[in-house]
N, C-alpha and C positions, 0 to 999 in steps of 0.2 A: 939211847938213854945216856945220860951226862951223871952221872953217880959215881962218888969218889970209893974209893977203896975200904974197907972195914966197916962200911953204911949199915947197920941195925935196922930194916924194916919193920920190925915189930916194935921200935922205939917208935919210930913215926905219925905224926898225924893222921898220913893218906890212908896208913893202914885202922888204925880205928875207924876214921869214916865209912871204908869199907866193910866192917864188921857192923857197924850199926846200920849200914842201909840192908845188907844181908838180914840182920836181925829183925827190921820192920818189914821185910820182907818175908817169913816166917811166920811172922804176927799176920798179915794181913791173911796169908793162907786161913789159918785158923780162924780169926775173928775180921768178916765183911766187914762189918760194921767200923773197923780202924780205919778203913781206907775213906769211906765216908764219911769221917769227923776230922780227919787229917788231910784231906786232897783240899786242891783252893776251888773253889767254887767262889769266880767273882765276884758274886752279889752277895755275897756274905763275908766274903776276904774285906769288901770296902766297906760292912754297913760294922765294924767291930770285931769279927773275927781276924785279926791280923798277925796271929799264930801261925795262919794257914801261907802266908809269903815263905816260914818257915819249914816248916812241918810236911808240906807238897814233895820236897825235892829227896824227901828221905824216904817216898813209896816207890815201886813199879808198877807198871801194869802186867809185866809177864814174864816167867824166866828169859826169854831172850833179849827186854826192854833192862833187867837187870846186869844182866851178863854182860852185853853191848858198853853198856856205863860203865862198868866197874874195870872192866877192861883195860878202856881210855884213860881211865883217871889212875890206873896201876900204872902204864908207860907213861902218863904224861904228866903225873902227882907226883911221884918220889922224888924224881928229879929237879921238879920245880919246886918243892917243899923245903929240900936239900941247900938250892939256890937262896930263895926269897927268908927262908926262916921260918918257923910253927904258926907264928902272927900273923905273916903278911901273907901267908898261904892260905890260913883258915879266913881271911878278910876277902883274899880273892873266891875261894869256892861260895861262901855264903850272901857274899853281897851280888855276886855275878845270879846265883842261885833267883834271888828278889829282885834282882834287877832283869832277868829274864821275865818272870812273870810281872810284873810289871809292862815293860815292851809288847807281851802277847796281847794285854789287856788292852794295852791302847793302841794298839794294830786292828786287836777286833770290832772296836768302839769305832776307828774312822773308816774300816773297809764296809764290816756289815751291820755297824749301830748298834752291835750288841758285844756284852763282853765276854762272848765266848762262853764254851762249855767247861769244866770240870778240869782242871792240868794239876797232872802230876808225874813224876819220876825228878833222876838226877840229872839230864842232860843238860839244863840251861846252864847247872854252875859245872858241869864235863867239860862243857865247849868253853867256858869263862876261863878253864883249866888250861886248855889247850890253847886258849889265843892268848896268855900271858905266857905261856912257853914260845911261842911262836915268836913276841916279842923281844922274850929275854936272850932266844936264840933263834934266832929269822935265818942263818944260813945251814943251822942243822938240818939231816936230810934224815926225812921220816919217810920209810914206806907203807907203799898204801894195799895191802893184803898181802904184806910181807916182801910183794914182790915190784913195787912201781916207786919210784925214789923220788919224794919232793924236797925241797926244801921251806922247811916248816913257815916259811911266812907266804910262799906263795899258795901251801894248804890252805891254810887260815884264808887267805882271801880268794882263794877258790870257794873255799865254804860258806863264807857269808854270803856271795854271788847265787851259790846253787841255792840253798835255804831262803835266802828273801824270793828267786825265780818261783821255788816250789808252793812260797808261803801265798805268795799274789795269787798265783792259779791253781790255788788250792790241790796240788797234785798227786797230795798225798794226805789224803784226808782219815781221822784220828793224829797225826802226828803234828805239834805243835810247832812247826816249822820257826814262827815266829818267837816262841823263847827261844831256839836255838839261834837266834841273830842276835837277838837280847842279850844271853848269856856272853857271844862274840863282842859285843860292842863294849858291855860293862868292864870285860875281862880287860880288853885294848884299853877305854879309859882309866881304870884303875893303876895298870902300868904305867901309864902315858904321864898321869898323875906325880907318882912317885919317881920316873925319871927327871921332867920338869923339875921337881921340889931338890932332889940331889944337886940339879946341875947351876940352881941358884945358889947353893950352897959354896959352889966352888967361885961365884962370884966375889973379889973381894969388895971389902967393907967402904963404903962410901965412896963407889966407883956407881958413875951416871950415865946414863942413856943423851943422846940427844938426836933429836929427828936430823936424816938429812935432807 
């Protein structure tokens, strides 16, 4: 983790999001019925409800479906929050978040004609998390169950590889393989986005291209 000295975690972003996915997590214990009006269910996310692109990534399905997420997003939020700024942070988790489900849906639409079951949790905008960290620091080394050393960009595309293999041959069925490529690819463009845009910036003014 890349975090400067005197950092206030309880100022931060990462750290409310996490408290409020906790918090709907508590709620759904309690009242079934939250996770059913709040989870996306494609054919009501596209016919009007489009609350639910939102609302999906703030349930779990289970304490370990929670824990696992909150996790990720504790080592790989702070430091990128820190980096990117409150803005461009909350832009990446929430657009990687709908930009995941998004991807799943039309993954499910060209594989099996239909748009899939029911998705929810925080994972698409975790992984959106993790692969604009991966970009903004592609040679940091992350390990992987504390104890295998990568360097974070060759994670990230180790993981899009596994997750599209798993998604195709359905390997691992309940888990929505494909928002987690979704969330991977939003997160990458989204960077990719705002690098580009900087590095016109440093272009000077009325300087031309020409084909060679």
């Amino acid at each position: 983790m890349i975090i400067r000295r005197g950092y206030n975690f309880k100022e931060s972003l990462t750290f409310y999001i996490i408290l409020v996915n906790l918090a709907f997590f508590v709620v759904q214990i309690f009242f079934p019925l939250f996770t059913d009006i709040l989870s996306l269910t494609p054919s009501l996310a596209l016919s009007g409800h489009y609350y639910q692109f939102v609302s999906y990534m703030f349930l779990h399905g289970g304490i370990m479906h929670i824990v696992l997420n909150m996790f990720v997003l504790a080592i790989f939020g702070f430091p990128l929050e820190q980096t990117l700024g409150r803005n461009r942070f909350l832009i990446v988790y929430m657009i990687s978040g709908i930009g995941s489900a998004i991807f799943y849906i039309l993954m499910m639409m060209l594989m099996m004609g239909e748009m899939g079951i029911g998705l929810l949790g925080a994972s698409g905008a975790v992984f959106g998390v993790l692969a604009a960290y991966a970009f903004k620091y592609p040679r940091q080394w992350v390990y992987i169950f504390g104890l295998i050393p990568l360097p974070a960009a060759v994670l990230i595309i180790f993981l899009l590889i596994e997750e599209t293999f798993l998604g195709v041959l359905s390997l691992q069925p309940g888990i929505a393989n494909f928002g987690h490529v979704g969330g991977i690819i939003t997160g990458l463009l989204i960077m990719s986005y705002w690098r580009l845009k900087e590095e016109r910036k440093r272009i000077p003014k009325g300087f031309q291209f020409v084909w060679e």
